[in-house]
Backbone bond lengths (Angstrom), bond angles and torsions (degrees), N, CA, C in turn:
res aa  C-N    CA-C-N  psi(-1)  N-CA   C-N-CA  omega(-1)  CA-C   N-CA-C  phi
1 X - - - 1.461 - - 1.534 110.34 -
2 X 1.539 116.70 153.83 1.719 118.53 -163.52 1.482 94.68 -71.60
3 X 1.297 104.24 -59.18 1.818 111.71 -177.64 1.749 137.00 -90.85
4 X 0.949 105.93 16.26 1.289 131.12 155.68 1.765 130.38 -6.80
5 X 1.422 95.94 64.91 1.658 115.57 -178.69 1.804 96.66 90.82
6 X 1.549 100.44 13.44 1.870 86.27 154.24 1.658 123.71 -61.57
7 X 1.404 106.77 174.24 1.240 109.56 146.91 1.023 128.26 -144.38
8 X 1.788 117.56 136.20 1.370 121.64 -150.98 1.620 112.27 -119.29
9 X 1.321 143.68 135.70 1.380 150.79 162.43 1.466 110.51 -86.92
10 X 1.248 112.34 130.59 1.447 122.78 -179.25 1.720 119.50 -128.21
11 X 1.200 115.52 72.49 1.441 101.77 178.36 1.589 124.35 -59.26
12 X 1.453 116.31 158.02 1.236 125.52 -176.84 1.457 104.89 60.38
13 X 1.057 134.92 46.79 1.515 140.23 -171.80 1.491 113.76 -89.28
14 X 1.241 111.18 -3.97 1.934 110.68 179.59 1.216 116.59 -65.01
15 X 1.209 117.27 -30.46 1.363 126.05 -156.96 1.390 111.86 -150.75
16 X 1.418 123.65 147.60 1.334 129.06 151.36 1.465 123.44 68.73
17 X 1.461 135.96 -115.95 1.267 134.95 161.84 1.278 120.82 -52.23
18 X 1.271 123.43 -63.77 1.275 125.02 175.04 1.717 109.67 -83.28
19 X 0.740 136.73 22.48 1.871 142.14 128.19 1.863 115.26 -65.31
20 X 1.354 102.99 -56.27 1.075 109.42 -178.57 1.652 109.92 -57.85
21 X 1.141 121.50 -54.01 1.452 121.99 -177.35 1.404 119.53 -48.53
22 X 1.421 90.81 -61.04 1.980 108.27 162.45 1.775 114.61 -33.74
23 X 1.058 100.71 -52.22 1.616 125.31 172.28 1.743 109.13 -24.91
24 X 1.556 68.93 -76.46 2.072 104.47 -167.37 1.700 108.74 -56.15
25 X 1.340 90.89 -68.97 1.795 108.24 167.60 1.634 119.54 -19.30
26 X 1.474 89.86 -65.81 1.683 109.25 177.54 1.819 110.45 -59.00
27 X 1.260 115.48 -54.71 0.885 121.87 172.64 1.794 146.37 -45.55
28 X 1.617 102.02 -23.83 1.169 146.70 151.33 1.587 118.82 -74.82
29 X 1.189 125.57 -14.29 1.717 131.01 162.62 1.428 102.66 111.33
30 X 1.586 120.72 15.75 1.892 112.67 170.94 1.085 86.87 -71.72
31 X 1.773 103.18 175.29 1.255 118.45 143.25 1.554 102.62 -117.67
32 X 1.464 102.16 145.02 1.853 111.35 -163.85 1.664 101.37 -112.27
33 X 1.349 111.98 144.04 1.449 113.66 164.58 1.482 90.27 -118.30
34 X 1.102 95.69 134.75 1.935 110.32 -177.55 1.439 100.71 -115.75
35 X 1.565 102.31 141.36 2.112 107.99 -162.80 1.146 74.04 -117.81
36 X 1.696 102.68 175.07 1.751 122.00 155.26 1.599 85.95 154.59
37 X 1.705 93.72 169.74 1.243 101.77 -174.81 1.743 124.62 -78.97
38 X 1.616 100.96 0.87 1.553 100.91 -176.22 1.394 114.66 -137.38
39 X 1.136 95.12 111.50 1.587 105.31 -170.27 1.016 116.31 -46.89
40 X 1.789 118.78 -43.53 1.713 114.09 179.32 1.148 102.10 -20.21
41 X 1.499 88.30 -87.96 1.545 102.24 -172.62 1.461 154.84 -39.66
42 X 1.324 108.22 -26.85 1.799 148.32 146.39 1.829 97.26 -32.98
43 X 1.457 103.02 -73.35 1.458 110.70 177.34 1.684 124.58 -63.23
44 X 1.294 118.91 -25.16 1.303 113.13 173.96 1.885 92.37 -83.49
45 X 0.845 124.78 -61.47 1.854 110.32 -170.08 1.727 96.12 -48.07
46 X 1.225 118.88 -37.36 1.910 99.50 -178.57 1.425 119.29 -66.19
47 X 1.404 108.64 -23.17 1.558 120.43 -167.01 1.264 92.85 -95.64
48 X 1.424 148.98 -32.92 1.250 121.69 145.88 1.851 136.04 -51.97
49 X 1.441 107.24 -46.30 1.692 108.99 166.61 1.941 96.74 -62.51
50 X 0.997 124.47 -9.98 1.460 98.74 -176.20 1.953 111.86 -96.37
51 X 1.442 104.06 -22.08 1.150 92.67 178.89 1.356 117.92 -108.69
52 X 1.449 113.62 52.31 1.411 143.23 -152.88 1.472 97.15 -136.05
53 X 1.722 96.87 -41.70 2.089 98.24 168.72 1.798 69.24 118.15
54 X 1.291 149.90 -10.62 1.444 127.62 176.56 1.324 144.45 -73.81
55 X 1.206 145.80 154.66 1.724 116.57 172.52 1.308 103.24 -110.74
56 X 2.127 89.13 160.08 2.051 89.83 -168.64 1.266 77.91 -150.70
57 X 1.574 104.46 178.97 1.478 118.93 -157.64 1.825 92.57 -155.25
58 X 0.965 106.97 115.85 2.093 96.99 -176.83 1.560 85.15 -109.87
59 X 1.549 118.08 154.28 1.217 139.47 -152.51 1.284 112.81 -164.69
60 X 1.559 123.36 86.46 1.195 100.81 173.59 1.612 144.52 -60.69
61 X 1.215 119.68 151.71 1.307 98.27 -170.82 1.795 111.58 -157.59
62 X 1.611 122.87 124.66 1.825 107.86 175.81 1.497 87.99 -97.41
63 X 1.413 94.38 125.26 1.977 107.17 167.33 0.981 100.22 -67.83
64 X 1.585 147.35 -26.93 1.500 141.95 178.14 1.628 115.91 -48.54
65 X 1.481 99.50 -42.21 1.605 114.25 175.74 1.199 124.85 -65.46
66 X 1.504 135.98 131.04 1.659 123.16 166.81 1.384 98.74 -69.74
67 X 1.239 143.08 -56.66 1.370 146.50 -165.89 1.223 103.38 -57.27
68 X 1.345 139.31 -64.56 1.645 131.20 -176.89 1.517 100.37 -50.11
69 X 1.534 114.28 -50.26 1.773 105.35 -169.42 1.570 123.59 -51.29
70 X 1.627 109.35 -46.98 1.230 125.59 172.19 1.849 109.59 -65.07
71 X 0.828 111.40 -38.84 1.681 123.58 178.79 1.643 107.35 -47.68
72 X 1.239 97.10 -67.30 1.742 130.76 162.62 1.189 101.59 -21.16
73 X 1.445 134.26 -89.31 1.462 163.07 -143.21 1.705 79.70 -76.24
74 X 1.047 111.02 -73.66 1.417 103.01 -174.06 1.476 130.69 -33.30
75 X 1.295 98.20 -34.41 1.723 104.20 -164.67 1.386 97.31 -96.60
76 X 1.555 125.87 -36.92 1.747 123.25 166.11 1.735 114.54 -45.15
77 X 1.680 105.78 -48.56 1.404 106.32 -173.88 1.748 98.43 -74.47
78 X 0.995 142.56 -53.64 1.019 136.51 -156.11 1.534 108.60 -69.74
79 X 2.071 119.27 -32.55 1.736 104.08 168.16 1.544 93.79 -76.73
80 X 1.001 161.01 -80.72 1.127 136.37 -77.50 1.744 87.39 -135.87
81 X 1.021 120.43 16.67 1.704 125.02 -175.55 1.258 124.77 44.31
82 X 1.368 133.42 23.60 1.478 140.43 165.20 2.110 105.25 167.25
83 X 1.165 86.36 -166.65 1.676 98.71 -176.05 1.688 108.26 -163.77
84 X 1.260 101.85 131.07 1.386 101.22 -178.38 1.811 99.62 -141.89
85 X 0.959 121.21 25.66 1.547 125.50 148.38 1.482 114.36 -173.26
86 X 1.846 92.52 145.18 1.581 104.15 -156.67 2.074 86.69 -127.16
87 X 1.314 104.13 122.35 1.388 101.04 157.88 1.645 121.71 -135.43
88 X 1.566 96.22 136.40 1.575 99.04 -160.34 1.535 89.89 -91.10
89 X 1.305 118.07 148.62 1.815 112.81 -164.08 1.735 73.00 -167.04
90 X 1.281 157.76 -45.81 1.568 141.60 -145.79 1.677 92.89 -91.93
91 X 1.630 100.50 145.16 1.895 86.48 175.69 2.287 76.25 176.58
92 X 1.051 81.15 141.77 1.750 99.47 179.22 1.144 83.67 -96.32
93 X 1.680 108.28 150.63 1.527 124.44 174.27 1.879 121.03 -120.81
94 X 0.877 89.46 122.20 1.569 102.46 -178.31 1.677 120.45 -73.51
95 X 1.212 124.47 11.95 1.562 116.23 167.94 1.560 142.76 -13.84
96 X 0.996 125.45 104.36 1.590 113.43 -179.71 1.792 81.20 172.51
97 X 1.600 86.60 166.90 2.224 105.92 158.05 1.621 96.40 -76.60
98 X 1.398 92.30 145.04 1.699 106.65 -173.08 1.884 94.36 -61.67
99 X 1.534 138.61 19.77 1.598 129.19 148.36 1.155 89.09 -87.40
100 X 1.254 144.55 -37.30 1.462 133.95 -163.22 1.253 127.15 -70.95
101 X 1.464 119.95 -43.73 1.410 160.54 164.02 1.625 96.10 -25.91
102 X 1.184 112.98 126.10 1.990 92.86 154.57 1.709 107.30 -122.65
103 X 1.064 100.37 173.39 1.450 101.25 175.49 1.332 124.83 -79.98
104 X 1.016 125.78 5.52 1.349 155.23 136.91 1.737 128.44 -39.28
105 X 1.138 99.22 -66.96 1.832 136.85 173.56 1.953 87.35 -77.79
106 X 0.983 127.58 -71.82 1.283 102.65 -159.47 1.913 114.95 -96.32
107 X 1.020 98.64 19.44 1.559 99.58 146.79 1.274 128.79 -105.63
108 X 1.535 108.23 -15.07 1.453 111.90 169.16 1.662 122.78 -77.89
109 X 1.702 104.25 -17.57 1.553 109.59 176.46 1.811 98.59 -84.43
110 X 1.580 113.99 -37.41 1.073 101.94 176.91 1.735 133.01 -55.35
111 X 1.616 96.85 -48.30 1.537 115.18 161.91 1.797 103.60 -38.94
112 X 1.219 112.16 -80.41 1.630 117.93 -162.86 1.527 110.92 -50.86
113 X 1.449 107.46 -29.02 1.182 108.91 -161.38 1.456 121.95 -106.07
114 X 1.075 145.62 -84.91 1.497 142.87 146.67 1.227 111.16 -21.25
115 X 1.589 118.31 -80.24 1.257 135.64 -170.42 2.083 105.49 -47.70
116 X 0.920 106.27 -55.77 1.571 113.67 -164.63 1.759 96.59 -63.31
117 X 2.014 100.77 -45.18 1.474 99.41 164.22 1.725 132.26 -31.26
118 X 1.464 91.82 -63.83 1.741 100.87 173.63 1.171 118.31 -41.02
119 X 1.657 111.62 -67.52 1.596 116.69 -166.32 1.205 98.30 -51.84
120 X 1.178 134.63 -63.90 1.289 129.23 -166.44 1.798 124.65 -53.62
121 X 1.021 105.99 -30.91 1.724 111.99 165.16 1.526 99.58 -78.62
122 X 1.535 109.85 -28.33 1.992 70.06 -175.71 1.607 106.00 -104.94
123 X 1.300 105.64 17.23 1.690 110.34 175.90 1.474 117.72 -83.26
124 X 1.601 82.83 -37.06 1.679 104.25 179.40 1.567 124.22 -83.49
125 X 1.449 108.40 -18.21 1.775 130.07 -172.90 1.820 108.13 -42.45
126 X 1.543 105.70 -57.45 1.162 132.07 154.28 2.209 117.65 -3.27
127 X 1.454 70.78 -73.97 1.562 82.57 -171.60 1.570 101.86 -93.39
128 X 1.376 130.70 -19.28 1.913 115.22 -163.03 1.856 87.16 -99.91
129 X 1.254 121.64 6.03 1.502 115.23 169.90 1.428 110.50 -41.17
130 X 1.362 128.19 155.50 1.289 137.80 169.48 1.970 117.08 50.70
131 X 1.087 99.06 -10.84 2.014 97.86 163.07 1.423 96.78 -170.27
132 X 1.200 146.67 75.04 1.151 154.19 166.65 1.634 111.64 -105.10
133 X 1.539 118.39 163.70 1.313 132.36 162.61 1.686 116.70 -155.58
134 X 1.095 83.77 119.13 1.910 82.70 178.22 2.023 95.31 -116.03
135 X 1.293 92.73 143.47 1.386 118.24 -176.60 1.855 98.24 -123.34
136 X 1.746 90.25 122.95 1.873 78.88 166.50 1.359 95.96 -132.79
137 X 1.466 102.97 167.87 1.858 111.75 -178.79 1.442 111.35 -105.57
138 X 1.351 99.97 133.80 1.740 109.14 -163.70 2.268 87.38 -116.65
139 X 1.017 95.73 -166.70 2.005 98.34 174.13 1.404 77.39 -148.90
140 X 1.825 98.45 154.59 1.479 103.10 155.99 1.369 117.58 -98.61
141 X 1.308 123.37 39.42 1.489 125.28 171.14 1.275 96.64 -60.49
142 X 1.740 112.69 -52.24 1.227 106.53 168.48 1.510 146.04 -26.27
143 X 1.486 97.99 -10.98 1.559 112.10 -175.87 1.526 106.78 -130.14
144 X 1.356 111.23 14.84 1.505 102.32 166.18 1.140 126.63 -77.83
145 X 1.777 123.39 142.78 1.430 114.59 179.55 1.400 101.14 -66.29
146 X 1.495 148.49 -29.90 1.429 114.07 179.97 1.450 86.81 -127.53
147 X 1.191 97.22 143.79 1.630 144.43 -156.40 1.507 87.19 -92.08
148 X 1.253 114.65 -72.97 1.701 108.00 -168.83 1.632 120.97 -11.48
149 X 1.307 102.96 122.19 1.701 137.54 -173.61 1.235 110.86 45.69
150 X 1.615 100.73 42.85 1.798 94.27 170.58 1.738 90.68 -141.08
151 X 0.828 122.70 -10.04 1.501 131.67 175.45 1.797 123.47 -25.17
152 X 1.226 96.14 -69.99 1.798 93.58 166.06 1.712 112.49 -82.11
153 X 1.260 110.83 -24.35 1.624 99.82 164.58 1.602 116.34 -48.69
154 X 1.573 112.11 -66.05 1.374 115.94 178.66 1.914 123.72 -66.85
155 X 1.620 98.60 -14.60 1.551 80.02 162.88 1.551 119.25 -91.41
156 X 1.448 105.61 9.38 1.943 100.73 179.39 1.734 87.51 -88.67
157 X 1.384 116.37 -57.38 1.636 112.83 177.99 1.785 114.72 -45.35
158 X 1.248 117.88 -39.26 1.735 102.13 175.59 1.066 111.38 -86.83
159 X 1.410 136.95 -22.82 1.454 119.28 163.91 1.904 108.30 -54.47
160 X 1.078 113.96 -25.20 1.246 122.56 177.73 1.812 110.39 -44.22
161 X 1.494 94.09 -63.61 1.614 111.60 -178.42 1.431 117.35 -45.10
162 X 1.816 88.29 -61.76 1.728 81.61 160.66 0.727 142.66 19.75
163 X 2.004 90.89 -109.86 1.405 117.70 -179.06 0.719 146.62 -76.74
164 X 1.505 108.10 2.15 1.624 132.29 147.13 1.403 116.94 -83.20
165 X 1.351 129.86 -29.62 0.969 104.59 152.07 2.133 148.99 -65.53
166 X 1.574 94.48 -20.51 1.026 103.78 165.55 1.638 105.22 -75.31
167 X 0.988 138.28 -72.76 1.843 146.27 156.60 1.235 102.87 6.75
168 X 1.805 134.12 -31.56 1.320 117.69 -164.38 1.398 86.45 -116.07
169 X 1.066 135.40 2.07 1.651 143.26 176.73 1.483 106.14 -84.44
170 X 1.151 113.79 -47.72 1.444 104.23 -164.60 1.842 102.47 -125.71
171 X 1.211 120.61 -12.80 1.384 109.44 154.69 1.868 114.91 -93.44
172 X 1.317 114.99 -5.57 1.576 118.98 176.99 2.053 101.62 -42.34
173 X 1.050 114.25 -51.39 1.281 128.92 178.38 1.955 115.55 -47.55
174 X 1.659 83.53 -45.76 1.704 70.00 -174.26 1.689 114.10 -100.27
175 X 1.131 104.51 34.60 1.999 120.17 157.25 2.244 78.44 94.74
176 X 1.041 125.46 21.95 1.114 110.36 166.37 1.601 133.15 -96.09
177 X 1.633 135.36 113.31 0.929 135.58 -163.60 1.385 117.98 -87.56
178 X 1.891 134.15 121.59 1.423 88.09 -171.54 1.421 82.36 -147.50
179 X 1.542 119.42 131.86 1.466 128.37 -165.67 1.496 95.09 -154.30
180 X 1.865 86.83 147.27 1.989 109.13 177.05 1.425 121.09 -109.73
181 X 1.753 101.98 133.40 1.618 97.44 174.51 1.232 118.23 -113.45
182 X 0.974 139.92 147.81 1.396 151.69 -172.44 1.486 117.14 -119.89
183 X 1.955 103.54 92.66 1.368 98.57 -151.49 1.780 98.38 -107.35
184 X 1.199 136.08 161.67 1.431 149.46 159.35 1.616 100.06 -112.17
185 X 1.613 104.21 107.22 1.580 92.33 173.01 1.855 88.74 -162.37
186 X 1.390 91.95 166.66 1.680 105.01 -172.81 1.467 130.96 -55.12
187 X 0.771 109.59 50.31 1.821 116.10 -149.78 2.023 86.85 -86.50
188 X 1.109 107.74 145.12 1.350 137.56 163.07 1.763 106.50 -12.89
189 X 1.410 103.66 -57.30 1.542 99.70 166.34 1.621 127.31 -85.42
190 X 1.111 111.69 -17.15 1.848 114.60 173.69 1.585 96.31 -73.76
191 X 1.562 124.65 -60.45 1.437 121.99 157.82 1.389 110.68 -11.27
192 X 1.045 121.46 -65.49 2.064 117.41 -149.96 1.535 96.15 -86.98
193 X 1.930 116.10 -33.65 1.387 108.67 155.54 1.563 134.77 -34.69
194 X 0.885 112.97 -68.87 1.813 142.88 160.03 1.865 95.77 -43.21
195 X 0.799 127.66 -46.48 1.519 120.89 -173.11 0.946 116.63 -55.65
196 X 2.100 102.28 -65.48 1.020 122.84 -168.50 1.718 128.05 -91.04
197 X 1.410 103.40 -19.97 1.551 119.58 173.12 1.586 112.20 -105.04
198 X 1.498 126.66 31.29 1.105 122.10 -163.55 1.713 119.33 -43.02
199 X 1.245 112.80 -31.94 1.734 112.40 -178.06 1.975 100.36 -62.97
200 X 1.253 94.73 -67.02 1.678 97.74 -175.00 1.476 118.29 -55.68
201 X 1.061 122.14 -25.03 1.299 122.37 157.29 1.335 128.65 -60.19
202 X 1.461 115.58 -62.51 1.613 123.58 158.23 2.008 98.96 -24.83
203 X 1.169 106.84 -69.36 1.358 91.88 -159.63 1.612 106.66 -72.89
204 X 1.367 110.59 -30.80 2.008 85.73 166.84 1.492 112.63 -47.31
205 X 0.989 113.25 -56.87 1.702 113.63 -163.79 1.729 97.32 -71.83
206 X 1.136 129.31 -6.44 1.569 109.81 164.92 1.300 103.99 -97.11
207 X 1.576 128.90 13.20 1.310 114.33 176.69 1.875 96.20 -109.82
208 X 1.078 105.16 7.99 1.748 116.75 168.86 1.797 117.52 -90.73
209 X 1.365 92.67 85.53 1.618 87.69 -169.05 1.700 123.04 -48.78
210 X 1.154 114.89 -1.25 1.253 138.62 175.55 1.965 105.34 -91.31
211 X 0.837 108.34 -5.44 1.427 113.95 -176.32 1.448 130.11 40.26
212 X 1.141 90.38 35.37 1.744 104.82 -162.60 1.580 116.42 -150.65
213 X 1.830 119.22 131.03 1.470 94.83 152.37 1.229 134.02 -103.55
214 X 1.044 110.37 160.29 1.562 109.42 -157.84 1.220 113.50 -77.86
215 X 1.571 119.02 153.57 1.546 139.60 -178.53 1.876 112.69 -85.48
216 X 1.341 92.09 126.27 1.323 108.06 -151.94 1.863 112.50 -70.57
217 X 1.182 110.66 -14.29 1.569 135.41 161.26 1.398 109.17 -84.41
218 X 1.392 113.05 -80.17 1.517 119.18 179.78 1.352 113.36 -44.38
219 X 1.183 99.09 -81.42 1.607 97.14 -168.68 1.425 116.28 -75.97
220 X 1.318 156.67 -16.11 1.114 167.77 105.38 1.511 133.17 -14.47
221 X 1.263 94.28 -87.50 2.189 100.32 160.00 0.739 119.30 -41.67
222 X 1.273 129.80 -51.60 1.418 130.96 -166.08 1.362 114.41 -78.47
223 X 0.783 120.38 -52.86 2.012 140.94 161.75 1.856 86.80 -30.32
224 X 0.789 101.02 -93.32 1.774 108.64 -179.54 1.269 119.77 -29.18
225 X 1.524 133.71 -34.19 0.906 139.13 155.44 1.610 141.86 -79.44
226 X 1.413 85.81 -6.65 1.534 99.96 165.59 1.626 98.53 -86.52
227 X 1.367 132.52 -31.53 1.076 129.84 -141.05 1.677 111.34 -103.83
228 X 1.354 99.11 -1.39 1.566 130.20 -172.73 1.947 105.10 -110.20
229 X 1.507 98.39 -13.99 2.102 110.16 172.96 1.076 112.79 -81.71
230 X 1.276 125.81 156.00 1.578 137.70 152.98 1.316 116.72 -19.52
231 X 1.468 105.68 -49.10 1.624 106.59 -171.09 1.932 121.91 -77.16
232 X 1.246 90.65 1.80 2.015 110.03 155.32 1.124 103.96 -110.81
233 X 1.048 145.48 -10.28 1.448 127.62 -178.27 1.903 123.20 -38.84
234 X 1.224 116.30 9.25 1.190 123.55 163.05 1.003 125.88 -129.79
235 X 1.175 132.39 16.47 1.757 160.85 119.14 0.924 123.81 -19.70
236 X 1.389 133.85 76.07 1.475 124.77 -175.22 1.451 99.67 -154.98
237 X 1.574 101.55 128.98 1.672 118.99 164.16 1.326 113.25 100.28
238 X 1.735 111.80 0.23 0.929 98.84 -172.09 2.013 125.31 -97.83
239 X 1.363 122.75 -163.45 1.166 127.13 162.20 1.419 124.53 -100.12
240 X 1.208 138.97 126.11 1.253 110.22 162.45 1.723 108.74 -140.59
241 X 1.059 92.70 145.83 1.644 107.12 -176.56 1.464 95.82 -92.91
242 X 1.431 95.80 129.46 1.494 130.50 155.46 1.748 132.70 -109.10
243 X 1.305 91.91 79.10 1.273 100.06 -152.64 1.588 125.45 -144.34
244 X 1.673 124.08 -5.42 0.973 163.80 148.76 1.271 92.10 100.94
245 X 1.546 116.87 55.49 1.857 108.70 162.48 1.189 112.85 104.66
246 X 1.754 128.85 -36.25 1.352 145.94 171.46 1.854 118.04 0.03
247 X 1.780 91.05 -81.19 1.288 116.91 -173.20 1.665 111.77 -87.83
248 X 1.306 97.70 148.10 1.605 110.30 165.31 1.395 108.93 -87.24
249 X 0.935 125.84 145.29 1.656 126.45 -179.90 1.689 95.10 -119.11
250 X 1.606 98.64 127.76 1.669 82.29 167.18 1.682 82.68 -136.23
């Protein structure tokens, strides 16, 4: 197995993207503590890695908070006796044209998202020293030619890149790996998209030369968990779209 008596942190793990990762991770021989704000749900993704033969740890946690984040980290390192991968995947989304936007909505994507990003790499720096990998989730809205009503969404996601890209600059040195994916996959809210917007959807997914969106275990988790093995171990800083071809990454 790739991860084999690791230990892995998974924010936003109830549901969807970060379920799937939790999934994959576990599945590969981590053991995962999965955060988010609702325990239900925390406990149904463990009770799946558990009757899989895996171990999990659900943790509640608001990434908005410094105190829950540090709290968090605390209670992962303290069951599971260390941590050697951190992926930031939980983040509220701010959608609308910047009239739509309030300052409200986009300090809370900023909080969850960038901001909650940071603390957590430097809460976690500590312990992923010398074989670590942190994975964070960026969107390529960020890379759409028109911006319209995704605008402050995609500048909380590229500050994201950033600071992962600086993260693999100046922790690259101390055995720390730290790279962004940018995934399109079926998560709980692209679902109710597709339900409920069926025309506009059709044409996202015909602008997916892959004709498909992607599965949030399969095509997602697993990707991440290859990317967290030995066999990336020279992987660092980068972007990669998960997305079946969609986006240009520059």
């Amino acid at each position: 197995m790739l991860l084999q008596n690791k230990v892995a942190l998974v924010t936003g793990a109830g549901q969807g993207v970060g379920q799937g990762i939790a999934l994959a991770l576990a599945g590969e021989g981590a053991k995962v503590a999965v955060t988010g704000r609702t325990l239900s749900k925390l406990e149904n993704t463990c009770k799946l890695i558990e009757e899989r033969g895996g171990q999990a740890l659900a943790v509640e946690c608001e990434v908005k908070s410094a105190e829950s984040l540090s709290a968090c980290v605390e209670t992962v390192v303290g069951h599971f006796g260390g941590l050697q991968v951190l992926v930031n995947n939980a983040q509220e989304v701010p959608l609308g044209t910047l009239h739509q936007v309030s300052d409200e909505a986009f300090t809370a994507g900023f909080e969850s998202g960038p901001l909650a990003t940071l603390r957590m790499m430097k809460l976690c720096y500590p312990h992923l020293k010398g074989d670590g990998v942190i994975i964070n989730l960026a969107s390529s809205a960020g890379k759409r030619w028109d911006m319209s009503g995704y605008g402050a969404y995609a500048a909380t996601k590229e500050a994201i890149r950033s600071l992962t890209r600086a993260a693999a600059c100046e922790w690259g040195p101390d055995g720390i790996r730290t790279n962004v994916i940018m995934p399109h996959a079926k998560s709980p809210g692209l679902a109710w998209w597709i339900e409920n917007k069926p025309e506009e959807a059709a044409e996202f997914i015909q602008s997916i030369p892959q004709r498909r969106v992607g599965d949030c275990e399969q095509d997602i988790g697993r990707f991440v968990a290859l990317l967290c093995g030995e066999g990336s171990a020279y992987v660092n800083g980068q972007t990669i779209g998960l997305d079946g071809g969609q986006a240009l990454i520059a």
